[in-house]
VMD Tcl script that draws the C-alpha trace (Angstrom):
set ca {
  {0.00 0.00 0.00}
  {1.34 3.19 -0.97}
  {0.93 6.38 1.46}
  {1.37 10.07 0.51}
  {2.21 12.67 3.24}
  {1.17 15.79 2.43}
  {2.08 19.27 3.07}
  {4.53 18.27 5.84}
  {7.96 20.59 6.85}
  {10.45 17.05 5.48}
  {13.79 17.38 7.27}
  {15.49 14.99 5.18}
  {19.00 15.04 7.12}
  {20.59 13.89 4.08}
  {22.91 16.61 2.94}
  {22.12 16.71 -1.22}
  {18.05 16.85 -0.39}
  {18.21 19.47 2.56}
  {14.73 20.62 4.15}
  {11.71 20.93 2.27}
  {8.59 23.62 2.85}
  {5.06 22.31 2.41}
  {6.20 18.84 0.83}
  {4.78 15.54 0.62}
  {6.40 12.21 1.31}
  {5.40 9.22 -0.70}
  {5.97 5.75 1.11}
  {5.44 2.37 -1.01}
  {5.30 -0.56 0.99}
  {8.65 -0.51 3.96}
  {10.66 1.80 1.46}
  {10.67 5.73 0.78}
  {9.77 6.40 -2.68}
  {9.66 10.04 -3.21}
  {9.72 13.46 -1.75}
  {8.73 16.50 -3.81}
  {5.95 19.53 -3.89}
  {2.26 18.34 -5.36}
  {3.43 14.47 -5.78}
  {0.25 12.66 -7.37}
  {-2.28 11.41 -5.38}
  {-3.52 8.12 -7.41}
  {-3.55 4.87 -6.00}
  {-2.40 6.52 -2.27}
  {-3.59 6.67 0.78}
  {-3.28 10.34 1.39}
  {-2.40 11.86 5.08}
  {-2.74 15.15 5.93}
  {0.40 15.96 7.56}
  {-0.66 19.71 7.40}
  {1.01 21.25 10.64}
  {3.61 18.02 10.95}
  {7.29 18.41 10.88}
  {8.85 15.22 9.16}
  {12.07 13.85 10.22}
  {14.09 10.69 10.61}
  {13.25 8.36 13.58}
  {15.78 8.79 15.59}
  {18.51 6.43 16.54}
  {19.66 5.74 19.54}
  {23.19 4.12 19.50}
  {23.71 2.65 23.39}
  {20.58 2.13 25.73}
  {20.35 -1.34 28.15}
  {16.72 -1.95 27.22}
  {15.81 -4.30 29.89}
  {16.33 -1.63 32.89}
  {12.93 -0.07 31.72}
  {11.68 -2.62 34.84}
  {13.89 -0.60 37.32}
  {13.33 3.14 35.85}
  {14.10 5.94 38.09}
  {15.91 3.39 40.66}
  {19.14 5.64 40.54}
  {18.31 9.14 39.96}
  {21.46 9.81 43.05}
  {23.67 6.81 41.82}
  {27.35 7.51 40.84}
  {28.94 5.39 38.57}
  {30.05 3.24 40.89}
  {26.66 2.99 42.60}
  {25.30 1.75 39.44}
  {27.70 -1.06 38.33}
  {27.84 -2.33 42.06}
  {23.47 -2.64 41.99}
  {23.51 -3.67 38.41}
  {26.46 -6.11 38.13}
  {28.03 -8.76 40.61}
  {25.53 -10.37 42.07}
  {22.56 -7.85 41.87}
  {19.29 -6.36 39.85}
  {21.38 -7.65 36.58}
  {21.65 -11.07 37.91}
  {18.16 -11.86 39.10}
  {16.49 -11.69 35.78}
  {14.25 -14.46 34.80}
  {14.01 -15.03 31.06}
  {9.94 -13.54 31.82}
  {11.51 -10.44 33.10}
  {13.62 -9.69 29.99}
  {10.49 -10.01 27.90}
  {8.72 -7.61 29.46}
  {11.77 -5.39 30.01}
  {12.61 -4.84 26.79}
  {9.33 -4.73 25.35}
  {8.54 -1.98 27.58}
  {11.72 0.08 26.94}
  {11.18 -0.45 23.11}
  {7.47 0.60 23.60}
  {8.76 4.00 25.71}
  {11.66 4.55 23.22}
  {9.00 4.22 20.15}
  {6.94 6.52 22.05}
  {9.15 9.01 22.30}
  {10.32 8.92 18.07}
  {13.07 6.51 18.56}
  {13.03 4.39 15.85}
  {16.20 2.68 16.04}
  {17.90 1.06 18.93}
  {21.41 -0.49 19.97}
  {19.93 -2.51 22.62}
  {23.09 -3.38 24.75}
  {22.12 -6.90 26.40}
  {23.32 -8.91 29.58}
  {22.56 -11.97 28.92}
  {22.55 -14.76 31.66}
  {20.85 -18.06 29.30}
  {19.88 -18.83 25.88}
  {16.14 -18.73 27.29}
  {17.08 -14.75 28.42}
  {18.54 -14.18 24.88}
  {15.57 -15.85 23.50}
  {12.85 -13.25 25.49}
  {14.81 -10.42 25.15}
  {14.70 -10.49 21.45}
  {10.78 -11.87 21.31}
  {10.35 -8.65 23.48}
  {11.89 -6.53 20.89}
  {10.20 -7.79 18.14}
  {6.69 -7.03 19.83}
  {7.15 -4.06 20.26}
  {7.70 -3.27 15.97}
  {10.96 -0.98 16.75}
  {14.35 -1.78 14.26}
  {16.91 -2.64 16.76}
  {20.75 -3.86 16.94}
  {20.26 -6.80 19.52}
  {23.83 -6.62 21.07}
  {24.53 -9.98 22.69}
  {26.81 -9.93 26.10}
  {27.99 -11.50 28.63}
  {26.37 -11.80 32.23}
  {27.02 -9.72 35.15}
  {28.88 -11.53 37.32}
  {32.65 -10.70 38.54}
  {33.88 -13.81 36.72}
  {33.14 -12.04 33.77}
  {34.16 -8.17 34.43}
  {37.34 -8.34 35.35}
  {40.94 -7.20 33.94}
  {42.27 -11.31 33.85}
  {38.69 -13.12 32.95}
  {39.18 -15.16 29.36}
  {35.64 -16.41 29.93}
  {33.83 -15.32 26.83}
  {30.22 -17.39 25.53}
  {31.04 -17.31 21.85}
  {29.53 -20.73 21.04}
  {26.19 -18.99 22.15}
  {26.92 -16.40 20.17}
  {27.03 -18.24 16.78}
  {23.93 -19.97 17.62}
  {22.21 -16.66 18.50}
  {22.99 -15.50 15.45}
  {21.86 -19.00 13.14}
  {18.23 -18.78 15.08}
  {17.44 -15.39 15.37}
  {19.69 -13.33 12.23}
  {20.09 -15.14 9.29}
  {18.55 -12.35 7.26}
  {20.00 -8.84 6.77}
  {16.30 -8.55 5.66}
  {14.52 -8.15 8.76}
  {13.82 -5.05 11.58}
  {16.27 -7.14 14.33}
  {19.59 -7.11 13.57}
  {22.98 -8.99 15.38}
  {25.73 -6.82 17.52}
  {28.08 -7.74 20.21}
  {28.34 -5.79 23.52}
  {31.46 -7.22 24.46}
  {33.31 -6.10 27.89}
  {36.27 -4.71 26.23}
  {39.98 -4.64 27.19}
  {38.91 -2.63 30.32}
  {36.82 -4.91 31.65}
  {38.20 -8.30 30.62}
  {41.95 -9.66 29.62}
  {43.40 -8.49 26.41}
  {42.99 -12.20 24.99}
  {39.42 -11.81 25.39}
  {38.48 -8.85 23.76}
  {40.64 -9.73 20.37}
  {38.91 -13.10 20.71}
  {35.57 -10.81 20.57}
  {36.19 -8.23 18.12}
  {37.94 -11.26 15.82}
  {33.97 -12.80 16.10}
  {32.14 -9.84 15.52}
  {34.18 -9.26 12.20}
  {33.43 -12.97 11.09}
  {30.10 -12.23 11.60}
  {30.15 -8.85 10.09}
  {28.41 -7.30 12.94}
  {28.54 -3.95 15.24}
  {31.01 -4.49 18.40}
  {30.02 -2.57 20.99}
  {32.28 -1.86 24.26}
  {32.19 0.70 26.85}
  {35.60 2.17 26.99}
  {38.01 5.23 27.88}
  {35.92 7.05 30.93}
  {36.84 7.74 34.77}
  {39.84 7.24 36.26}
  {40.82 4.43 33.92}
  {40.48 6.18 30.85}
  {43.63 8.16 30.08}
  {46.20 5.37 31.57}
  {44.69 2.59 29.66}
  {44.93 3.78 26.08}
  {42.92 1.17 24.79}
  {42.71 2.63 21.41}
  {45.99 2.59 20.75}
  {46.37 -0.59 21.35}
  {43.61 -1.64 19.27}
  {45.50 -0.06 16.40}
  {48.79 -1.98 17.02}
  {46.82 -5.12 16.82}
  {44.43 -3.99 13.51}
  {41.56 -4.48 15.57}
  {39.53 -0.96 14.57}
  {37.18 -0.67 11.87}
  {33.73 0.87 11.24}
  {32.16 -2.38 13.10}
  {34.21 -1.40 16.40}
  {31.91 1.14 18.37}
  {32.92 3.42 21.62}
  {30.57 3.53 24.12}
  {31.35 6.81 26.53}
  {35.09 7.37 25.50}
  {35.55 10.85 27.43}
  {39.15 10.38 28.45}
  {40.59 8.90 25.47}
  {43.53 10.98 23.91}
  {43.14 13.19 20.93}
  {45.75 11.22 19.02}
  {43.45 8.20 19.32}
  {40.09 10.15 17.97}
  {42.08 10.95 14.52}
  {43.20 7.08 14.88}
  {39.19 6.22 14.62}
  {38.57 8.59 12.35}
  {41.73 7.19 9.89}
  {40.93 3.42 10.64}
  {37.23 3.22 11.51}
  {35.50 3.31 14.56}
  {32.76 5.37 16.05}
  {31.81 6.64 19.80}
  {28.44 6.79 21.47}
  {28.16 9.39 23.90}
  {25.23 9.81 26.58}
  {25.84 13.35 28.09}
  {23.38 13.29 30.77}
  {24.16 9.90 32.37}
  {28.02 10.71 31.53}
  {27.23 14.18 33.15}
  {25.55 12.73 36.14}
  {27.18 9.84 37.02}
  {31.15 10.84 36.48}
  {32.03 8.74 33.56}
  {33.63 12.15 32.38}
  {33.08 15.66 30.33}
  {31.54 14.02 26.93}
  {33.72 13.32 24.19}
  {31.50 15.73 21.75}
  {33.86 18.39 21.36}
  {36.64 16.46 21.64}
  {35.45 14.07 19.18}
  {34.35 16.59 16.41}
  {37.62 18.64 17.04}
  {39.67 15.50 15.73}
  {37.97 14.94 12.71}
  {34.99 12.34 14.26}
  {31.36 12.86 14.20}
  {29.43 11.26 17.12}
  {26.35 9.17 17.77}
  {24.10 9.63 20.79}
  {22.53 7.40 23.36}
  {20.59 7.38 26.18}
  {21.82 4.81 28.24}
  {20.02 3.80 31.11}
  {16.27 4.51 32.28}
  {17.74 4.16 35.96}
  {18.61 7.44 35.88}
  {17.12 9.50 33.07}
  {14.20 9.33 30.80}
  {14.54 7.47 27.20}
  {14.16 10.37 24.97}
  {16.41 11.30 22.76}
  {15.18 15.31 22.92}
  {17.12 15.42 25.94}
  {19.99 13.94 24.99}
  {20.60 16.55 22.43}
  {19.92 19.53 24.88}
  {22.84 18.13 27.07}
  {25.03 17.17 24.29}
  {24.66 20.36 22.57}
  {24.63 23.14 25.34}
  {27.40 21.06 27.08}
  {29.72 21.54 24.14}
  {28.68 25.02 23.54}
  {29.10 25.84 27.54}
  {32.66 24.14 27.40}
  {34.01 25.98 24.42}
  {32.08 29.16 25.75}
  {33.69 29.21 28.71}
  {37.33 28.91 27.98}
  {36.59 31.65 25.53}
  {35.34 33.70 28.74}
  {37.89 32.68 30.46}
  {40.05 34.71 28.08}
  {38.49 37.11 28.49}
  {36.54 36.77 25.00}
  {32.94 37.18 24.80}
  {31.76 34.08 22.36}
  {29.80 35.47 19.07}
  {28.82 36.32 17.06}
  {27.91 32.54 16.23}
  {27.95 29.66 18.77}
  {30.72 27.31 17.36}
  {28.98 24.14 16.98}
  {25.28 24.48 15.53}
  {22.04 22.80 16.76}
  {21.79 20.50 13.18}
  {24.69 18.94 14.23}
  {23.35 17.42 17.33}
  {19.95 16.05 15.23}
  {22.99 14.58 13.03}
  {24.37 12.72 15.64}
  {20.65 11.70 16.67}
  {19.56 10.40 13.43}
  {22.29 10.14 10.28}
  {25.31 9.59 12.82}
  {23.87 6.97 14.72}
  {22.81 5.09 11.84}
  {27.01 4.99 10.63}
  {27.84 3.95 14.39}
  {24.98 0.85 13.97}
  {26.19 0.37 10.17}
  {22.93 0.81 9.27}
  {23.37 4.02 6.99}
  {22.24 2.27 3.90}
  {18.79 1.61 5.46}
  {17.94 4.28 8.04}
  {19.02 7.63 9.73}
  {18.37 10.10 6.46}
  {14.48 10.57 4.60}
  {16.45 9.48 0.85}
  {14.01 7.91 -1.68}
  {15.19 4.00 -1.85}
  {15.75 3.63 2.42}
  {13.65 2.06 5.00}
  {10.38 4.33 5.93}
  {11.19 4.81 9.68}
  {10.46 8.23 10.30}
  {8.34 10.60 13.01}
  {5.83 12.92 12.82}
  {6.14 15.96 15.31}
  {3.00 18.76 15.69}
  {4.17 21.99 14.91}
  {0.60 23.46 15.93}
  {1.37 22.60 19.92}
  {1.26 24.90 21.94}
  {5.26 25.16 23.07}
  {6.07 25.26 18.82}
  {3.72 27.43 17.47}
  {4.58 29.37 15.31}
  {7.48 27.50 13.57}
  {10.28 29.99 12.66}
  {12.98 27.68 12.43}
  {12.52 23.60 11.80}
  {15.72 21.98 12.91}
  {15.34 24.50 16.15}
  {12.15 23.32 16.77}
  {13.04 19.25 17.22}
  {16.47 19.97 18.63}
  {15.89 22.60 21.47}
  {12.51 22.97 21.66}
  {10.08 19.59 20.86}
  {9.39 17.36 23.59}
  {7.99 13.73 24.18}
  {4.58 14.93 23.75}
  {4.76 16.70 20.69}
  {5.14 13.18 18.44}
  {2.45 12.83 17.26}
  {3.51 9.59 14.50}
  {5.47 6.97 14.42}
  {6.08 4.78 11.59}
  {8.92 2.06 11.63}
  {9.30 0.52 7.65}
  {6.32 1.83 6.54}
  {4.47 0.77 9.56}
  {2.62 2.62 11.73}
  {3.38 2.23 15.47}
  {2.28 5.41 16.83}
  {-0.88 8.03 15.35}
  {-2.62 10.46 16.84}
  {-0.15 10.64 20.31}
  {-0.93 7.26 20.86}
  {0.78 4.02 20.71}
  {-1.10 1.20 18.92}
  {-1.17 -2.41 18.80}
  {-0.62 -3.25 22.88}
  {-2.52 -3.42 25.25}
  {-0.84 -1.14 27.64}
  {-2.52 -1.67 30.57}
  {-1.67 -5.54 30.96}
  {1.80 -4.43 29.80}
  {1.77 -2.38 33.17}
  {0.74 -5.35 35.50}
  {3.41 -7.27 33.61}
  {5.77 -4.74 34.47}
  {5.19 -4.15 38.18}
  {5.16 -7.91 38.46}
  {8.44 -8.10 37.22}
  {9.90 -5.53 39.28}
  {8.34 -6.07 42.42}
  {10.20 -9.72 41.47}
  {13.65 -8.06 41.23}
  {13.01 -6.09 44.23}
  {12.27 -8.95 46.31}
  {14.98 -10.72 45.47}
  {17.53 -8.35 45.84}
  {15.94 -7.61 49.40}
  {17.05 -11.27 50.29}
  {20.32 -10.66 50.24}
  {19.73 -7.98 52.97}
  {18.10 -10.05 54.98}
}
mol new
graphics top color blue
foreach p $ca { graphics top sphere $p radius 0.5 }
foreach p [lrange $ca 0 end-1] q [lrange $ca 1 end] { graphics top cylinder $p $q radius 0.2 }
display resetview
């Protein structure tokens, strides 16, 4: 079934289209098939996206779905408040396979909600059963995800000298569940990463994610840790970067090692308000960017934060501009007349960017005629928009949660009218609290 868009604001976010004024959007089945002024109506279902701003879904390069059961949990925790209730022993270990169904179909359903299309869904997984109902979950909910299978918890695991690594489960993961490049789930790796594990293990990882030609995802180069380690670098020495090799955090890497990942491959994934809050670092934006890398964004964790990806640009962007604006102060330099880094650069790294960082650029992350039809609708006639001077200031410092009005993920419709459709939210909810009051309860025994 074909449907025509019309009279929509289309912020393509790929550089030879640009933005277009009063346009129309034709979608044939999942693919985009044109975008143009007055495109003919026959043989379309024709929406009126009359006071709509059109845009890419956006893509969220590093969240741990499954922690949508413990939202909120940790709006005080540091960093190391987190990993010590998460990992070792705790909330990440007492998952049944249930609870990872639920978990990540109701942090796919909150992330669709709020116009992400896309996820990097950056797993813990404990059994082949867990693996199994975190990806069912996904697939429920209709979002396009990069299902990024790990490693458990436990301090066997995350360690500096622990080889252990579950490859074989890997390869069968990937038989079952991704034998077609054809599909909305796609396979990753969230591997620990020479930080977390020995040096054996994560060139045993990376060396499996390349033979099966899929995104290896790490957290890397923040605290303490960052600067001494210089993981990057060795990852050169041993040919181990690529465009498949992606940097979760990465604030207090060196700038020689940026221009190394910009000359060999590689991409980073910040989260500025969980990186921000919890003291992983100042985020890598501006020290990215400065080096000659573009970066993705991510949300991270729904302990701490909410799953939009509106926010995530507010911090990323006003962090970089505060930084650069205050050393400019600082000598005694008043910034202007332009801020240096503008706000389309921050929608970049929410849509176009984090589609390179998933290697999914060929499908998603730009509105060009031939991709995937995962896009958002946002209402320009709400109250907080109205009137619309400028488009790309509108969904970058000024849109919200509430303003999305559609969401459609290949061609589909997931979201009309400010609501989500297809699930039946409220049993979702008893789910939910059923599965959390589970993990709550257990991790109360151990108190007791």
């Amino acid at each position: 079934m074909r449907k025509l868009f019309k009279n929509a604001t289309i912020l393509t976010l790929d550089k030879k289209l640009g933005s277009y004024e009063k346009s129309d959007l034709l979608v044939n089945g999942s693919k985009i098939e044109a975008i143009g002024h007055d495109l003919n109506t026959d043989n379309c279902e024709v929406i009126d996206a009359t006071n709509r701003i059109i845009m890419p879904g956006f893509v969220d390069s590093h969240r741990h779905t499954w922690e949508s059961l413990i939202r909120n949990i940790g709006t005080d925790w540091s960093l190391q408040t987190y990993l010590g209730e998460i990992y070792y022993g705790n909330y990440g270990s007492l998952r049944r396979p249930q609870d990872d169904y639920i978990g990540n179909l109701l942090g796919a359903l909150e992330a669709l909600d709020a116009g992400v299309t896309t996820l990097l869904d950056w797993s813990m997984i404990i059994s082949p059963d867990h693996t199994h109902e975190m990806i069912r979950g996904l697939e429920d909910a209709g979002i396009r995800a990069v299902f990024a299978h790990g490693c458990p918890g436990d301090a066997e695991y995350w360690n500096n000298n622990s080889t252990l690594d579950n490859a074989e489960d890997v390869r069968k993961a990937k038989v079952r569940y991704f034998s077609s490049e054809d599909q909305l789930l796609t396979m990753g790796l969230a591997i620990r990463g020479p930080e977390f594990s020995a040096w054996e293990t994560s060139v045993k990882e990376i060396e499996l994610a390349r033979e099966l030609n899929a995104v290896c995802s790490m957290h890397l180069g923040f605290g303490i840790w960052g600067h001494p380690s210089q993981s990057i670098t060795r990852l050169n020495e041993a040919n181990l970067l690529g465009r498949n090799v992606n940097f979760a955090h990465a604030n207090a890497v060196r700038p020689e090692e940026i221009k190394l990942l910009a000359e060999k491959g590689g991409s980073i994934s910040v989260t500025p308000e969980i990186e921000m809050m919890m003291g992983h670092g100042y985020p890598a934006t501006g020290l990215a960017r400065e080096n000659g890398l573009n970066v993705a964004l991510g949300v991270d964790v729904v302990t701490s934060t909410g799953g939009d990806m509106f926010t995530q640009m507010k911090f990323a962007l006003q962090a970089e501009r505060a930084r650069v604006n205050q050393q400019l102060l600082d000598g005694g330099v008043m910034p202007g007349p332009e801020l240096h880094i503008a706000a389309e650069s921050m929608l970049e790294a929410a849509t176009i960017e984090g589609a390179k960082a998933l290697m999914l650029e060929d499908k998603i992350g730009s509105l060009t005629p031939g991709k995937e039809a995962d896009f958002i609708m946002v209402r320009t006639d709400d109250i907080n928009l109205f009137p619309v001077n400028d488009p790309i200031g509108v969904v970058t410092q000024c849109a919200h949660t509430g303003n999305v009005d559609s969401v459609y993920v290949g061609g589909n419709a997931v979201k009309q009218n400010g609501k989500l459709l297809h699930h039946d939210l409220q049993q979702l909810r008893k789910l939910a609290e059923e599965s959390r009051n589970h993990l709550v309860k257990e991790k109360q025994k151990q108190f007791a």
